[in-house]
C-alpha positions, -999 to 999 in steps of 0.1 A, spaced: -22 39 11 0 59 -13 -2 74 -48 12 44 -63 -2 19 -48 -37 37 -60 -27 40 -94 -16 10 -98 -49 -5 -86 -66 18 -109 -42 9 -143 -46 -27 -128 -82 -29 -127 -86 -11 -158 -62 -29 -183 -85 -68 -167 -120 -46 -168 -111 -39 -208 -98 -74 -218 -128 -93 -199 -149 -68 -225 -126 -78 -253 -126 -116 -245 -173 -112 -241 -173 -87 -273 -145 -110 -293 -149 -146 -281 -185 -151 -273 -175 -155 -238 -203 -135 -217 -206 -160 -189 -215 -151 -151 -178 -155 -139 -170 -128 -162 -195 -101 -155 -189 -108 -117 -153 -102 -125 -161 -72 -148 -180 -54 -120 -153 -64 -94 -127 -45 -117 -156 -14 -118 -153 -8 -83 -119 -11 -81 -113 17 -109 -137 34 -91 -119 29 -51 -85 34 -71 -97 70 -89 -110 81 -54 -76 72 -40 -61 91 -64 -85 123 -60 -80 120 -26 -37 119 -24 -38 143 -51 -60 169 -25 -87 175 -53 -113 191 -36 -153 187 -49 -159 176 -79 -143 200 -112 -152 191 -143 -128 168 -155 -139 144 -127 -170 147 -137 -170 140 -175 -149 108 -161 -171 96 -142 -201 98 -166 -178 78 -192 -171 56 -169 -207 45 -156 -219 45 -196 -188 22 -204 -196 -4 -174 -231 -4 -181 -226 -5 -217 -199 -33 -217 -219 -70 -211 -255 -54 -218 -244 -51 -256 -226 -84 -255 -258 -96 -246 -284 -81 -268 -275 -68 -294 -240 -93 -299 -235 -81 -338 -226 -45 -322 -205 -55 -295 -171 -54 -316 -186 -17 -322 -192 -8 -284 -160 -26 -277 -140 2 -299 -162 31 -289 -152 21 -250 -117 23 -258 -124 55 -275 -139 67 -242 -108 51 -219 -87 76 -242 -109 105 -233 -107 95 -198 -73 95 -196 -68 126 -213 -87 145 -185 -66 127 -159 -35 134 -172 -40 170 -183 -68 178 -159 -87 196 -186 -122 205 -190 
């Protein structure tokens, strides 16, 4: 596949993985439909970013990679498990996760660190 078909896969799965969050974190609505959605859009971040690693000839794994890919396993396994235990912070984790998503996308798109 190409570069832009990846990326858009990866913006894609993103933009639904954050408003699923939003709609569990905002609305109450932590039902199964949604976490099976929610980890359907993980893996497709994650098969997007490869794609992307891979048709931009990143080789190994340099830091910036890295650092992304420990935000993004602490922001999909933080996402539903604060929804549903500790609900009264899940506005909280909700913001904090978009604060991570801008780190994230700093790294990509300066390739820092």
């Amino acid at each position: 596949m190409s570069y832009q078909i990846y990326k858009m896969i990866h913006i894609v799965s993103i933009v639904v993985f954050f408003a699923l969050f939003a709609l569990a974190a905002y609305g109450n609505n932590d039902n199964k439909t949604n976490k099976i959605i929610t980890g359907i859009m993980l893996f497709l971040i994650l098969l997007g970013g490869f794609g992307l690693k891979a048709r931009l000839g990143v080789q190994g794994w340099p830091l910036w990679i890295s650092v992304k890919m420990v935000v993004w396993l602490f922001v999909g396994g933080l996402g539903h498990m604060v929804v549903k235990r500790c609900p009264q912070h899940a506005i909280k984790a909700f913001w904090f996760s978009v604060g991570l998503l801008t780190l994230a996308s700093y790294l990509a798109n300066f390739k820092t660190a």
